[in-house]
mmCIF file of the N, C-alpha and C atoms, coordinates in Angstrom:
data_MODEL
# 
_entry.id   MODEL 
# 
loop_
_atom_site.group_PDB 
_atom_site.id 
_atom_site.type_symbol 
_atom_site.label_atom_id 
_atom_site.label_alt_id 
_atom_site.label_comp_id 
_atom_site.label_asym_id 
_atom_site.label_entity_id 
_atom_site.label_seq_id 
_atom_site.pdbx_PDB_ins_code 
_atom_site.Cartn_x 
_atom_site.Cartn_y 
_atom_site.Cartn_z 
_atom_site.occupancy 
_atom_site.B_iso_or_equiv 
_atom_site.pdbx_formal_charge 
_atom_site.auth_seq_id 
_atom_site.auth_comp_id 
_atom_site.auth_asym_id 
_atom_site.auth_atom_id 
_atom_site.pdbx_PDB_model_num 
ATOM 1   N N  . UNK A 1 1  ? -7.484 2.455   18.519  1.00 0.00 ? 1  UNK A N  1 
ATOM 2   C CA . UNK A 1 1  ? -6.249 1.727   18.438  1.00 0.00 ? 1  UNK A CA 1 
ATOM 3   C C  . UNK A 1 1  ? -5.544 2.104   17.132  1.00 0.00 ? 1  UNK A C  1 
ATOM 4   N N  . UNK A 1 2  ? -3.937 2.312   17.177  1.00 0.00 ? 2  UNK A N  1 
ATOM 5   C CA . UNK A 1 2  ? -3.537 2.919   16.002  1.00 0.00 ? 2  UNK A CA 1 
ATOM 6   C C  . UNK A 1 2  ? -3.117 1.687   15.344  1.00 0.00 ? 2  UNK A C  1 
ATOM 7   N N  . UNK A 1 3  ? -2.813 2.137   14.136  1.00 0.00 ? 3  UNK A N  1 
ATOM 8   C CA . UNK A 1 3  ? -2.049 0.813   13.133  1.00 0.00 ? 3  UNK A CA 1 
ATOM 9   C C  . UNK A 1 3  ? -0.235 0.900   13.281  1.00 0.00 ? 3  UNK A C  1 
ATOM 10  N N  . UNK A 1 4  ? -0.004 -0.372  13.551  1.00 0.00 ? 4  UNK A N  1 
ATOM 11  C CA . UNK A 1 4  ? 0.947  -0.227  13.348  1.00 0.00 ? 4  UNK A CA 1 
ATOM 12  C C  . UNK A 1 4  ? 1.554  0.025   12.298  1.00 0.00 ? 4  UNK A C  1 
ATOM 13  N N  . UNK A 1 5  ? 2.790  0.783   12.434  1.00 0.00 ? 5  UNK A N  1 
ATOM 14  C CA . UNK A 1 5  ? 3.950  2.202   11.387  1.00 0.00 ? 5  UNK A CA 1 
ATOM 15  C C  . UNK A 1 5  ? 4.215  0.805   10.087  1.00 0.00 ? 5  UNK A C  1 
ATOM 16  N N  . UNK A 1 6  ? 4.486  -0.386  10.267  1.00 0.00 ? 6  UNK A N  1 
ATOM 17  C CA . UNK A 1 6  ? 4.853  -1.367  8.930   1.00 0.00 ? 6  UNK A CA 1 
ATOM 18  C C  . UNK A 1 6  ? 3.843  -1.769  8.679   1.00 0.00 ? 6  UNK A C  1 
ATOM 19  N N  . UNK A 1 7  ? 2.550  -1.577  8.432   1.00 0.00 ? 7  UNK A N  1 
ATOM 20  C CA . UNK A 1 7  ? 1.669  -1.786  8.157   1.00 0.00 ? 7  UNK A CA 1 
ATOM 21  C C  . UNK A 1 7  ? 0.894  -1.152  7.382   1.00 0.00 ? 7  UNK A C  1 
ATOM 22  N N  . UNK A 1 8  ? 1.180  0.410   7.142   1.00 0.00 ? 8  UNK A N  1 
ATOM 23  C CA . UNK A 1 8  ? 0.845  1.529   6.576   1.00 0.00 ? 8  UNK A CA 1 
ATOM 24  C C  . UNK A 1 8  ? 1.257  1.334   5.327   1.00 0.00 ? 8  UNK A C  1 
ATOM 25  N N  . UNK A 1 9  ? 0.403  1.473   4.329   1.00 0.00 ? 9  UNK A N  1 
ATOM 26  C CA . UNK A 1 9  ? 1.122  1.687   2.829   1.00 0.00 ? 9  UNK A CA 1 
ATOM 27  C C  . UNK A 1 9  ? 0.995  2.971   1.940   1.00 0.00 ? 9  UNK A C  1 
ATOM 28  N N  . UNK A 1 10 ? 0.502  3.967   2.594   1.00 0.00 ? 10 UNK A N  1 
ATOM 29  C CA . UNK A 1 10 ? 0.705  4.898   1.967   1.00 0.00 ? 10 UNK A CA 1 
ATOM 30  C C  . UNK A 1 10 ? 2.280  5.269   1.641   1.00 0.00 ? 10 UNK A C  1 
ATOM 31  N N  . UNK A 1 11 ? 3.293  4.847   1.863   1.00 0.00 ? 11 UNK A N  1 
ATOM 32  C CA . UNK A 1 11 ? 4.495  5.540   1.515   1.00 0.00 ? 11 UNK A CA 1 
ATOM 33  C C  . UNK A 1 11 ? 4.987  4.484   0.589   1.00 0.00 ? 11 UNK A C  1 
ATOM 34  N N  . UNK A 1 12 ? 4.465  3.565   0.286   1.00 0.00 ? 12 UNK A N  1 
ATOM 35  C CA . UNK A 1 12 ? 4.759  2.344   -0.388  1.00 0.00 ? 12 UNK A CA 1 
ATOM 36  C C  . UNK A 1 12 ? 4.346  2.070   -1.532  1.00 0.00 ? 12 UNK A C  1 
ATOM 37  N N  . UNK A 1 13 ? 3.004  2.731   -1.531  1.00 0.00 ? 13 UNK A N  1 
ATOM 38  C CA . UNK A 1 13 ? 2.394  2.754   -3.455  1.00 0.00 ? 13 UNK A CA 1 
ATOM 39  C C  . UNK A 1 13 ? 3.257  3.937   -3.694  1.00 0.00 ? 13 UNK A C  1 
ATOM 40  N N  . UNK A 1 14 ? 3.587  5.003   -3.427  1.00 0.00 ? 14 UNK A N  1 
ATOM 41  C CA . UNK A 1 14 ? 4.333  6.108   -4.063  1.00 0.00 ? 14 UNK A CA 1 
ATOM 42  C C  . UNK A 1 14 ? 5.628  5.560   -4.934  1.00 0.00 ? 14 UNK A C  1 
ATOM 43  N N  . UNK A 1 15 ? 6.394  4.530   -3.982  1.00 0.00 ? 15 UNK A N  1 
ATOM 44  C CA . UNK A 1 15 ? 7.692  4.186   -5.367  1.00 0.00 ? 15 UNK A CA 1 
ATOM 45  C C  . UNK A 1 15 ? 7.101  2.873   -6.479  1.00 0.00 ? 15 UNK A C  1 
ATOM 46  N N  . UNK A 1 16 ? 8.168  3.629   -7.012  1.00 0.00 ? 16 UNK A N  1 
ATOM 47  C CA . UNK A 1 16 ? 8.665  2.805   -8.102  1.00 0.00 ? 16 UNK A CA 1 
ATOM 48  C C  . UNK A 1 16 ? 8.481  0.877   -7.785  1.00 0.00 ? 16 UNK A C  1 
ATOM 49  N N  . UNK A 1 17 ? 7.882  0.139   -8.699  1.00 0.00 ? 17 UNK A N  1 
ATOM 50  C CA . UNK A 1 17 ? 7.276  -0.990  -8.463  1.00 0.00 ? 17 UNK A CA 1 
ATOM 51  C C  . UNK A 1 17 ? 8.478  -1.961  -9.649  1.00 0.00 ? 17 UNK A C  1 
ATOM 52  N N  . UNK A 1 18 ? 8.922  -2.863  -9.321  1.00 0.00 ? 18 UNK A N  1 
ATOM 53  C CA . UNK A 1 18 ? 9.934  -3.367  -10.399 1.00 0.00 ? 18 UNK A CA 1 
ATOM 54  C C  . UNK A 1 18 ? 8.641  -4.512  -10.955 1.00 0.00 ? 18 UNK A C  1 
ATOM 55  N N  . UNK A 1 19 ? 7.685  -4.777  -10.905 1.00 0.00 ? 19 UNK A N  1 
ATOM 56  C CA . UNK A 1 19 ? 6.824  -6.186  -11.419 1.00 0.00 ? 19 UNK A CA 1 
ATOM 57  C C  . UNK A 1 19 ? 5.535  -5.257  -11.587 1.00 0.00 ? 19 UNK A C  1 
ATOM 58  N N  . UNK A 1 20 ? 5.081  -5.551  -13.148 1.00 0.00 ? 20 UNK A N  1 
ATOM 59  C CA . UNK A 1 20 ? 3.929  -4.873  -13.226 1.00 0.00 ? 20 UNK A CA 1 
ATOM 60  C C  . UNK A 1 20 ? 2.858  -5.787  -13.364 1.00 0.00 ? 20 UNK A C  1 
ATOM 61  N N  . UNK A 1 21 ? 1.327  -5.175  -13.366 1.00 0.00 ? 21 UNK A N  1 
ATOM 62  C CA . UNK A 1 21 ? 0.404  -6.677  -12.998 1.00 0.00 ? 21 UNK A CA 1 
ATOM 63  C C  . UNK A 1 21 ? 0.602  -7.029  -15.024 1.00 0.00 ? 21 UNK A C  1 
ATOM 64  N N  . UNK A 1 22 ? -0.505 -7.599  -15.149 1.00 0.00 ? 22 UNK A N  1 
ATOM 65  C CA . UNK A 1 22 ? -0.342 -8.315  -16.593 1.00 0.00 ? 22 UNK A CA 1 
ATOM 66  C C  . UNK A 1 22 ? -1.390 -7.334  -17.768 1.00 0.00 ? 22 UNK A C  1 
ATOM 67  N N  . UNK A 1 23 ? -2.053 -6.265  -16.877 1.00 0.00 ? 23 UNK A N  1 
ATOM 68  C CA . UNK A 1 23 ? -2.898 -5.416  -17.647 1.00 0.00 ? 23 UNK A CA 1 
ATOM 69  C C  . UNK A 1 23 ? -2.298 -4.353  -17.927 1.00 0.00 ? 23 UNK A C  1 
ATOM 70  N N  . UNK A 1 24 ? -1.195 -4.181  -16.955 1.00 0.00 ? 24 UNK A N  1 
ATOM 71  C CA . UNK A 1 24 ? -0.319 -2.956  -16.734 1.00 0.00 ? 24 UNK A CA 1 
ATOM 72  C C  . UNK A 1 24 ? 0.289  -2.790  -17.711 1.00 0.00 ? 24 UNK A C  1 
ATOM 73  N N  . UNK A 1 25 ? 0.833  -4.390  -18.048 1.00 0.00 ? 25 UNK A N  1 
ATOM 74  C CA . UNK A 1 25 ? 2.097  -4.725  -19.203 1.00 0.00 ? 25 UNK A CA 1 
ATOM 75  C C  . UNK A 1 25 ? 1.169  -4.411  -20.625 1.00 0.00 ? 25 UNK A C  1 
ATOM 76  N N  . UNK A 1 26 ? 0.136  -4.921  -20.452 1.00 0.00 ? 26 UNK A N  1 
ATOM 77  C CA . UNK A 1 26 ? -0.722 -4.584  -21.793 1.00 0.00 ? 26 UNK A CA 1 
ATOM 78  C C  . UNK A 1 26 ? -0.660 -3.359  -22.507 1.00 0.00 ? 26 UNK A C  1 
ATOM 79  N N  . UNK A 1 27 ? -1.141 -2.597  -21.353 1.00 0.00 ? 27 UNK A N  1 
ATOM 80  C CA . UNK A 1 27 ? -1.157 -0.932  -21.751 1.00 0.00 ? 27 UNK A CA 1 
ATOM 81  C C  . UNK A 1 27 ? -0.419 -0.574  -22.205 1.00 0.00 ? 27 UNK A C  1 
ATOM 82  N N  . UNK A 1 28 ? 1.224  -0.786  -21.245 1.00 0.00 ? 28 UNK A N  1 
ATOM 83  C CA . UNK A 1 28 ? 2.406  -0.406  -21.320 1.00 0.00 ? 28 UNK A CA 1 
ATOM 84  C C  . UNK A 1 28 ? 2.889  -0.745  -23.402 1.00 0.00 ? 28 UNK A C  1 
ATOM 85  N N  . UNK A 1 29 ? 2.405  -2.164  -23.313 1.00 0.00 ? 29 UNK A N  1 
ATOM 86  C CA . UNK A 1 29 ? 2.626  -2.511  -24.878 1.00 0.00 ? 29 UNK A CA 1 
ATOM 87  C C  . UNK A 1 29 ? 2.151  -1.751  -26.110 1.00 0.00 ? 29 UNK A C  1 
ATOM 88  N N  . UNK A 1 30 ? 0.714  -1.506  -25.833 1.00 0.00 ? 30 UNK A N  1 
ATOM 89  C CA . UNK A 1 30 ? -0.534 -0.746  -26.543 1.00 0.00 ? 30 UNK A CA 1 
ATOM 90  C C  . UNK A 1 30 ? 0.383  0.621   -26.951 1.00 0.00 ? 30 UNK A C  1 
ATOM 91  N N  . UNK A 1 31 ? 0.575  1.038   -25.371 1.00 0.00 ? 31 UNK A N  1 
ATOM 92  C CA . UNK A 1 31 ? 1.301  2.350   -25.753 1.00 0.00 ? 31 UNK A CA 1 
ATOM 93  C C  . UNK A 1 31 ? 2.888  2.636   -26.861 1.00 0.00 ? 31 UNK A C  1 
ATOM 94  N N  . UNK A 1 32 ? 3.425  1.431   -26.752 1.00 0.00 ? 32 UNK A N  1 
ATOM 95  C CA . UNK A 1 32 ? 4.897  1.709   -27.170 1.00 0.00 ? 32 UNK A CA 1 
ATOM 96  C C  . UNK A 1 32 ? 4.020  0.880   -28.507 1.00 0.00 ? 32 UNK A C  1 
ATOM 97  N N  . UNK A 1 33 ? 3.224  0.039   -28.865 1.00 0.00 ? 33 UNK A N  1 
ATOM 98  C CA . UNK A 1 33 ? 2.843  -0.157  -30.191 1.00 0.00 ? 33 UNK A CA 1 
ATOM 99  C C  . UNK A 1 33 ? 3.514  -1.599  -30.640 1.00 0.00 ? 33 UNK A C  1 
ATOM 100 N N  . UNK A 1 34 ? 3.539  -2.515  -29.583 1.00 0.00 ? 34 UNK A N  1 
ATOM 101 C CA . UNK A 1 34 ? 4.441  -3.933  -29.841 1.00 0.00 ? 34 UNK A CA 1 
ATOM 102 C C  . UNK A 1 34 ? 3.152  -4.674  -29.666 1.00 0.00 ? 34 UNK A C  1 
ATOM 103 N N  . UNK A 1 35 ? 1.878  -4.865  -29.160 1.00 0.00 ? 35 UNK A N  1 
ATOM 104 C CA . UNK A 1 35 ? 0.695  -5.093  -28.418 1.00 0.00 ? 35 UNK A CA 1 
ATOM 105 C C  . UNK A 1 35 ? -0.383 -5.061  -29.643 1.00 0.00 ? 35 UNK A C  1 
ATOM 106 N N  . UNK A 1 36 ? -1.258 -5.249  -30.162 1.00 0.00 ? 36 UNK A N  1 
ATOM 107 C CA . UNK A 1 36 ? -2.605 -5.175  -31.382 1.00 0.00 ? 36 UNK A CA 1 
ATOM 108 C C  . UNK A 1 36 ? -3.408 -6.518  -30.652 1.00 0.00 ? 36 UNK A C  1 
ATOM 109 N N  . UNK A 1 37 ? -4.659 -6.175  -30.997 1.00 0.00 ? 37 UNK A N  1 
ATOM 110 C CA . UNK A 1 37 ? -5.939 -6.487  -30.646 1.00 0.00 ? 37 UNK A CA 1 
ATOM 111 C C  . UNK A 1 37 ? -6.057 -8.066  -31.189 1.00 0.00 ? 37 UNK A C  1 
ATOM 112 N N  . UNK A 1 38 ? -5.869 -8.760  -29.966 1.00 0.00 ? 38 UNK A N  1 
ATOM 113 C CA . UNK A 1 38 ? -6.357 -10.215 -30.541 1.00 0.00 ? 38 UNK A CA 1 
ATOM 114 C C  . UNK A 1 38 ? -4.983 -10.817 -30.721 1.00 0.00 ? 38 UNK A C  1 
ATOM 115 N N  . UNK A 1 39 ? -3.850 -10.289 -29.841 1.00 0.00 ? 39 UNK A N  1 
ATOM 116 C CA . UNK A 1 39 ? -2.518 -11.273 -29.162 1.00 0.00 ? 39 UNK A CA 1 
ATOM 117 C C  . UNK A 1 39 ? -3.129 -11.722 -28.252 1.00 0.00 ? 39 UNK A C  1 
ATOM 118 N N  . UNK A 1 40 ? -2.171 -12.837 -27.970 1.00 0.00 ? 40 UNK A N  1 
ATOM 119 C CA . UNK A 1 40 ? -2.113 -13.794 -26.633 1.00 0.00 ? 40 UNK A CA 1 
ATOM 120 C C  . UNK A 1 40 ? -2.136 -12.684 -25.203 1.00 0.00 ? 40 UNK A C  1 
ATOM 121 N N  . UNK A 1 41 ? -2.937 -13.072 -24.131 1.00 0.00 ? 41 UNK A N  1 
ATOM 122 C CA . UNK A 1 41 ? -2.541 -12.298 -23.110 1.00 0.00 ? 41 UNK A CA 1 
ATOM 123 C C  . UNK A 1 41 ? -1.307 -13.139 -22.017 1.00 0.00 ? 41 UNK A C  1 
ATOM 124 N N  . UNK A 1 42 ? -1.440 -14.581 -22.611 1.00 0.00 ? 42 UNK A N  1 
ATOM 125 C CA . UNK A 1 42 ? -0.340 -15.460 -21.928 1.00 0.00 ? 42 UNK A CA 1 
ATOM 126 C C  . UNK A 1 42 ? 0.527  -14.895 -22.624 1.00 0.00 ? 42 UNK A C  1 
ATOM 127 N N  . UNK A 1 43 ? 2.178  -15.006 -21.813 1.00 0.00 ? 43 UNK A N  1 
ATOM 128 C CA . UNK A 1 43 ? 3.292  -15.023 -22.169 1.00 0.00 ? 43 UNK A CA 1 
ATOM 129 C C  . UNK A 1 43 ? 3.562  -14.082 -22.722 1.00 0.00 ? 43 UNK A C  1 
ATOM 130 N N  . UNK A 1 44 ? 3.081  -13.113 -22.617 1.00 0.00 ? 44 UNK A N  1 
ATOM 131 C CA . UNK A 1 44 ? 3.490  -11.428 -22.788 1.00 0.00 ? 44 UNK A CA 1 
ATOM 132 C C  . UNK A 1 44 ? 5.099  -11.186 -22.761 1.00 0.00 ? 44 UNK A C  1 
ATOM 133 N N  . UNK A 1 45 ? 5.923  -10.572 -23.695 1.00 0.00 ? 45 UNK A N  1 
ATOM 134 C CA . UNK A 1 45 ? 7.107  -9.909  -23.562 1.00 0.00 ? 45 UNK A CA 1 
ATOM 135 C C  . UNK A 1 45 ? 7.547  -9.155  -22.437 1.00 0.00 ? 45 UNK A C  1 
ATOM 136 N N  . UNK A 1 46 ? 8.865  -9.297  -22.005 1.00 0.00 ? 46 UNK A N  1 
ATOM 137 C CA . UNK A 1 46 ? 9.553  -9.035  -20.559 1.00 0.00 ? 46 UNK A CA 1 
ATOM 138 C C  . UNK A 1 46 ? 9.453  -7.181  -21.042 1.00 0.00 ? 46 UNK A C  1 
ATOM 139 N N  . UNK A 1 47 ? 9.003  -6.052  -19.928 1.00 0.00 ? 47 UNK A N  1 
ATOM 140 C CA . UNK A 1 47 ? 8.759  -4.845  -19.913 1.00 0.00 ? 47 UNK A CA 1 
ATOM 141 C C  . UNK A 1 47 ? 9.026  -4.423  -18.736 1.00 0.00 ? 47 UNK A C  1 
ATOM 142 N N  . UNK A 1 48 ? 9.547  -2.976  -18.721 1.00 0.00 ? 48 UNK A N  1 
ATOM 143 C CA . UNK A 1 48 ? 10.233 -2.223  -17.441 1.00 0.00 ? 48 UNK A CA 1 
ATOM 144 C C  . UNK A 1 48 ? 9.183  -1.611  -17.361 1.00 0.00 ? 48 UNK A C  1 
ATOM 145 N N  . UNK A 1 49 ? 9.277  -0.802  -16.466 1.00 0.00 ? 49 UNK A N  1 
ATOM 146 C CA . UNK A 1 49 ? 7.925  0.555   -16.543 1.00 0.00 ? 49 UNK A CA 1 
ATOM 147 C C  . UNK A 1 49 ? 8.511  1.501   -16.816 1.00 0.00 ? 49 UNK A C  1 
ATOM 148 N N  . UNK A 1 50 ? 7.601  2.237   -16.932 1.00 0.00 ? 50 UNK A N  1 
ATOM 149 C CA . UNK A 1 50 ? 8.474  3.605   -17.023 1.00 0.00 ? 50 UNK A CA 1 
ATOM 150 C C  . UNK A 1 50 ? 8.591  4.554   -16.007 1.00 0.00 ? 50 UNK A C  1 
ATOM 151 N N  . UNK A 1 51 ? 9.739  5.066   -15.883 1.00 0.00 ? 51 UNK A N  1 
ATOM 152 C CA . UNK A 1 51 ? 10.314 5.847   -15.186 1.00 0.00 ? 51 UNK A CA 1 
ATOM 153 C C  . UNK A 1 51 ? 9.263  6.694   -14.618 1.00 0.00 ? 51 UNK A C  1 
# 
């Protein structure tokens, strides 16, 4: 039995995601250098992803 075609997510992780999870945002912070060891993981600063 096949799956149904809207049900498939392979074409769906490929784009662009506007909400990142909250570990995502971490990294994302770590990397740009706004983020250090032993902040709050509540209430994290609003972040885009990157392109």
């Amino acid at each position: 039995m096949s799956q149904h075609r809207s049900l498939r997510t392979s074409s769906a992780t490929a784009t662009k995601r506007n909400v990142l999870k909250r570990f995502e945002r971490v990294d994302l912070l770590k990397k740009r250098g706004q983020w250090k060891e032993g902040d709050r993981v509540l209430g994290l600063r609003k972040t885009k992803p990157d392109a």
